[in-house]
C-alpha positions in Angstrom: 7.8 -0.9 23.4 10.3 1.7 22.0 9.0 2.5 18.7 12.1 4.4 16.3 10.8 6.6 13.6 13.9 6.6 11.0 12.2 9.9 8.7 10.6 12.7 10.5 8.1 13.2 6.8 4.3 13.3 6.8 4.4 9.2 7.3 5.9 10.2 10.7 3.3 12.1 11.8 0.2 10.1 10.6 1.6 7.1 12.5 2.4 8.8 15.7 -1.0 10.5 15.5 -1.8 6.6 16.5 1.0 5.7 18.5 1.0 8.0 21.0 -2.5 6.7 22.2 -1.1 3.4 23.9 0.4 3.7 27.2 3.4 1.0 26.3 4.3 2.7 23.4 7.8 5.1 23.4 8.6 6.9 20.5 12.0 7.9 19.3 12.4 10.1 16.0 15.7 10.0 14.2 16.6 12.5 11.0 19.5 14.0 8.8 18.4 17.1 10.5 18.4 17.0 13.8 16.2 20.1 14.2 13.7 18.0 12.6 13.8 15.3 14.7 13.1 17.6 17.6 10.3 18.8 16.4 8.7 15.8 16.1 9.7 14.2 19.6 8.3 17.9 21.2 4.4 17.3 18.8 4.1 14.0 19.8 5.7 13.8 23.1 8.7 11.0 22.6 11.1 10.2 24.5 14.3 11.5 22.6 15.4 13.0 18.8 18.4 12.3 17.2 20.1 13.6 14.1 21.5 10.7 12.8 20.1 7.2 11.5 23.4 5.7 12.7 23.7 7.1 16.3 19.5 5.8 16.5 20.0 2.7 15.7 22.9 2.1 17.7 20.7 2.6 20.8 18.4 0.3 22.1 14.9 -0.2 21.2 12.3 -2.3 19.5 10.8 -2.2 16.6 12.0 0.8 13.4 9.5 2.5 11.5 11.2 3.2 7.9 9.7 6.4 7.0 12.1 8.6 4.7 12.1 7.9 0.2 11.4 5.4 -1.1 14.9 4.8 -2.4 16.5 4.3 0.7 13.9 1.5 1.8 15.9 -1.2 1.6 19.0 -0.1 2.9 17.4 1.1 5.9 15.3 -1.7 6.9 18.8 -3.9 6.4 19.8 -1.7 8.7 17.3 -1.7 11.4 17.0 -5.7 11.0 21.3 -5.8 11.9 20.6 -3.6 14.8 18.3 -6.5 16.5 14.7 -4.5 15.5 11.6 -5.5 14.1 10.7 -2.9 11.1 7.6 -1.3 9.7 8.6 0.0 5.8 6.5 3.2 4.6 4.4 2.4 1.2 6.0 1.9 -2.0 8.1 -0.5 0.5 10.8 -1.1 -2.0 12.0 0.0 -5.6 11.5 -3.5 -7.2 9.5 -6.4 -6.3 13.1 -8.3 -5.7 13.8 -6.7 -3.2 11.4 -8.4 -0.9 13.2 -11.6 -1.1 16.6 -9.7 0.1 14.2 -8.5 3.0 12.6 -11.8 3.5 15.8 -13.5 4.0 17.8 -11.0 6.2 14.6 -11.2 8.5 14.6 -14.9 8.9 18.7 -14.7 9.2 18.1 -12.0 12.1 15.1 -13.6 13.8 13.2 -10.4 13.4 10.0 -9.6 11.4 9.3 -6.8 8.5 6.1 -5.3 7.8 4.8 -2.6 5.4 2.3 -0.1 6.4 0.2 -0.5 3.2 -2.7 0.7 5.0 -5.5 0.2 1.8 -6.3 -3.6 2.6 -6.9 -2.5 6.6 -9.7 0.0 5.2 -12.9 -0.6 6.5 -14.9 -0.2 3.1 -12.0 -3.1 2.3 -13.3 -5.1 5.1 -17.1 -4.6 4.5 -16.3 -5.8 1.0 -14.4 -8.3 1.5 -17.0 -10.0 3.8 -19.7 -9.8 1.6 -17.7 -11.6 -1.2 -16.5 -14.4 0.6 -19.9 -14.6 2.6 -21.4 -15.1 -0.9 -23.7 -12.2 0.2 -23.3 -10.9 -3.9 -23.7 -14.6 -5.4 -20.5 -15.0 -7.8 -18.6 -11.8 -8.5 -18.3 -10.7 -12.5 -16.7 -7.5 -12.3 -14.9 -5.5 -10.2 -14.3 -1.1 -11.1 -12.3 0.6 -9.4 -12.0 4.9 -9.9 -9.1 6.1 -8.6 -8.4 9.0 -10.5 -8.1 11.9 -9.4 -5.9 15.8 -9.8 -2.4 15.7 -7.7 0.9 17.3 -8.8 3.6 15.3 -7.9 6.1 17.5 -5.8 9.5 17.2 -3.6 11.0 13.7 -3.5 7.8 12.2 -5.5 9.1 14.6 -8.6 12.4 12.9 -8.3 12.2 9.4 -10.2 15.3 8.2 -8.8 13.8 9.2 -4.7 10.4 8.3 -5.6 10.4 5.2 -8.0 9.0 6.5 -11.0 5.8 7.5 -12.5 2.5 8.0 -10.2 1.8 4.4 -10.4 4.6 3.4 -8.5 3.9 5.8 -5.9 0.2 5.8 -5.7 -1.5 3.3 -8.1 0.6 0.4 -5.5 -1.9 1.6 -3.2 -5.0 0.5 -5.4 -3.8 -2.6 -6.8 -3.5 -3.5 -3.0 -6.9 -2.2 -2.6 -7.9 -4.3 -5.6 -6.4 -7.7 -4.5 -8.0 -7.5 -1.0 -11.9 -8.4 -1.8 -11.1 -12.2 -1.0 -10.4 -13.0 -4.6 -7.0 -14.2 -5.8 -5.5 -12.0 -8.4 -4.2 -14.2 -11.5 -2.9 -11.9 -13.9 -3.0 -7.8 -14.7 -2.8 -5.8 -18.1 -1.7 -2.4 -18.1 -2.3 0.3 -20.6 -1.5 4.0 -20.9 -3.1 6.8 -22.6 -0.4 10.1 -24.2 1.6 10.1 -20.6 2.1 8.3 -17.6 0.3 10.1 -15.2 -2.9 8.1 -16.5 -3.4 4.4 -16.5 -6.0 1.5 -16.9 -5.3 -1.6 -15.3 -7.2 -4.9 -16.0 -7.1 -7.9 -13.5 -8.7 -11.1 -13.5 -9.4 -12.8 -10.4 -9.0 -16.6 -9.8 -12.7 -17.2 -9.5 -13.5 -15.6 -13.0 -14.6 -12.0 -12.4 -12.6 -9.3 -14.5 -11.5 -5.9 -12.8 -10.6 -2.8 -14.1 -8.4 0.6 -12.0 -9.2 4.0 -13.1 -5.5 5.7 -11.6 -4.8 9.2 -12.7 -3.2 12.0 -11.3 -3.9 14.5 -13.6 -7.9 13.6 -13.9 -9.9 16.4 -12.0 -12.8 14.9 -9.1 -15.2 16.6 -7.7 -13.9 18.4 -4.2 -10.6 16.9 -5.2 -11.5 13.4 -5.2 -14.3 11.9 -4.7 -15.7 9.0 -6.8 -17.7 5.6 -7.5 -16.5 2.4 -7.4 -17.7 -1.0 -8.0 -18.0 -4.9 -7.2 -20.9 -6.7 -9.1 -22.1 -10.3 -8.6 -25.1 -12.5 -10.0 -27.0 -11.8 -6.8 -26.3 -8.2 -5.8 -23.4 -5.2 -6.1 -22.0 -3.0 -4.2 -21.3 0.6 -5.3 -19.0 2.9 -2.7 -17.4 6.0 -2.7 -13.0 5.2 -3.1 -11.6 6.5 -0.4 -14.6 4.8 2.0 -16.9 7.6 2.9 -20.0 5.0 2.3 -21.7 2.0 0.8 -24.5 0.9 -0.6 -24.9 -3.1 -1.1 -28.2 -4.2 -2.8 -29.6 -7.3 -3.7 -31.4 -9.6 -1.4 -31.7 -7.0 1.1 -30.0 -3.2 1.2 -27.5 -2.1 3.4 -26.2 1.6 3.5 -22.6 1.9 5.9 -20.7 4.7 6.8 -17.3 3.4 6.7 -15.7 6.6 7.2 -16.8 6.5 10.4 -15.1 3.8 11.7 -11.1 4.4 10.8 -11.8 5.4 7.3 -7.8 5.1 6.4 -7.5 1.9 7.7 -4.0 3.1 9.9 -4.9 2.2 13.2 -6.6 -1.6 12.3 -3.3 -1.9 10.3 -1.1 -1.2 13.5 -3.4 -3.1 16.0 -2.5 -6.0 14.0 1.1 -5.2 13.5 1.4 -4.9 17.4 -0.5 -8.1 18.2 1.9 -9.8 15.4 5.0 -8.4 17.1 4.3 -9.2 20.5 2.7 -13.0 20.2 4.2 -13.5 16.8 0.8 -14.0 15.0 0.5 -13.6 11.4 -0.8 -10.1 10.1 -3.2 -9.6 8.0 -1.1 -7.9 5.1 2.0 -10.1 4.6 5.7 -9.4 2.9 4.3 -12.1 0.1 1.8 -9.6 -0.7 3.9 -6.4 -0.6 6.0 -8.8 -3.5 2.8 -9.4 -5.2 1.7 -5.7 -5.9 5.2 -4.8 -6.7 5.0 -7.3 -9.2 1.4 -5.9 -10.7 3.2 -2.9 -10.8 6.3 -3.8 -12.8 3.9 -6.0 -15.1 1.9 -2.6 -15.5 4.4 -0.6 -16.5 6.3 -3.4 -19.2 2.8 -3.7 -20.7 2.2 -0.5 -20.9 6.1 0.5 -22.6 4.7 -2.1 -25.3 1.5 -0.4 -25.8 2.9 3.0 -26.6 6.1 1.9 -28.5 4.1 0.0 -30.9 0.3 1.0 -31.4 -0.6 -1.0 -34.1 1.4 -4.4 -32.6 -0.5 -7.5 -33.4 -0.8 -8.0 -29.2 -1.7 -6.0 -26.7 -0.3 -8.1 -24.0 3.3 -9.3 -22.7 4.3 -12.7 -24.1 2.8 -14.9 -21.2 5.8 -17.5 -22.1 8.4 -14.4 -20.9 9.2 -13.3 -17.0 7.4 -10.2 -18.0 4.0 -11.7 -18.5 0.9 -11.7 -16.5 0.9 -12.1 -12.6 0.5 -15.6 -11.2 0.2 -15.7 -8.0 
């Protein structure tokens, strides 16, 4: 299978770190500078580098992996789709929630399928979770807290509003209301609020079943070593508190369990592209689908229309979008 990195970034190197484990696999890097590409095919042993997108995907091969800003998402995997390849889109996938329906019809026009490495639902603290919920293992869940905040200055292309989408919550908070959405409960609707900037947000949810969740994102919030923190889901018959990023777990209730999730592909990356393989080659549904990419694009944009209100008018009589305008809570 003759994989096509389109990007040579730090997304390149993660995947291949994977990749390059299975046998079948070729990879093929592809840059605006060729010197670049080379130096990834040489750290990862591929088969070939080439210094322009064009020239790649004129060649042969199977499947693109979209890895450069997030600007040039959509275009790109347009691209790769016309040239006869399945396609893997980097994380924000695209600039607006729209764009997944352009995607979602040039896919089914070309016969191919897209998919977007949003590795945070493929986590295995995600997976412990998301067992014990729908296992009723906590009883009914009331609340779900989430701290994701943490110190990171945004630098090269994520400085760059019109590369990297925005504000921090376009580039990381996606991540987390992913995250969020993935314990097995339907997410009806989300609230955003800011505090003096936008490096800082609170995000409420509410979940089909009832419970109410709240996102702690920051990125100008200091953790302790640089980001470690405590996060939550609480239900009438026992909780679970965990470390974010899935060092460990502690579930009590009718009996205790401690895990180590970090110790079983903490990130999530190579559960993520197991599946994406085994969709590819039988044509099995993944896991994380295109209708959820749209999904936390659209918490996203809610998050940020809500929060514009919040700060132009403090003292408005609602907090909340109009739920009777396209801007109001997420139904999904």
């Amino acid at each position: 299978m003759k994989i096509l990195f389109l990007g040579c970034g730090y997304a390149s190197r993660l995947h291949s770190g994977i990749l390059r484990s299975w046998s079948d696999v070729e990879l093929q890097y592809a840059s605006r500078d060729a010197s670049r590409a080379e130096a990834r095919r040489k750290e990862f042993g591929g088969a070939r580098s080439l210094g322009s997108y064009d020239e790649a995907l004129a060649q042969r091969g199977d499947i693109a992996v979209v890895a450069t800003v997030p600007s040039t998402h959509l275009s790109l995997t347009l691209a790769a789709l016309h040239s006869g390849r399945h396609v893997v889109v980097e994380k924000p996938a695209f600039m607006h929630a729209s764009d997944a329906d352009v995607v979602r019809d040039a896919a089914a026009a070309s016969g191919r399928r897209v998919f977007v490495a949003e590795n945070y639902p493929y986590r295995s603290v995600a997976g412990h979770i998301r067992r014990m919920v729908t296992g009723g293992d906590l009883g009914d869940v009331r609340l779900v807290s989430i701290n994701a905040t943490k110190r990171q200055d945004a630098q090269g292309w994520r400085a760059d509003r019109s590369l990297g989408g925005g504000d921090p919550l376009f580039e990381g908070g996606v991540h987390w209301l992913s995250f969020a959405a993935s314990f097995g409960m339907e997410v009806e609707s989300v609230h955003g609020f800011a505090t003096s900037g936008v490096d800082t947000s609170l995000v409420v949810l509410t979940y089909a079943n009832g419970a109410v969740g709240s996102l702690a994102f920051s990125w100008e919030l200091r953790a302790p070593f640089g980001g470690l923190r405590l996060s939550k889901v609480q239900g009438t018959h026992g909780a679970i508190t965990f470390e974010s990023n899935g060092l460990a777990m502690l579930a009590t209730g009718p009996r205790l369990q401690v895990r180590l999730p970090a110790l079983s592909d903490p990130t999530g990356r190579r559960a993520m592209w197991l599946d994406f393989l085994r969709a590819f080659r039988t044509g099995a549904d993944t896991h994380y689908t295109l209708d959820m990419v749209q999904r936390d694009l659209r918490m996203v944009e809610l998050c940020r229309t809500q929060r514009r209100e919040v700060i132009d008018d403090p003292l408005g009589s609602h907090p909340f979008a109009d739920q009777n305008q396209p801007n109001g809570p997420l139904t999904v």
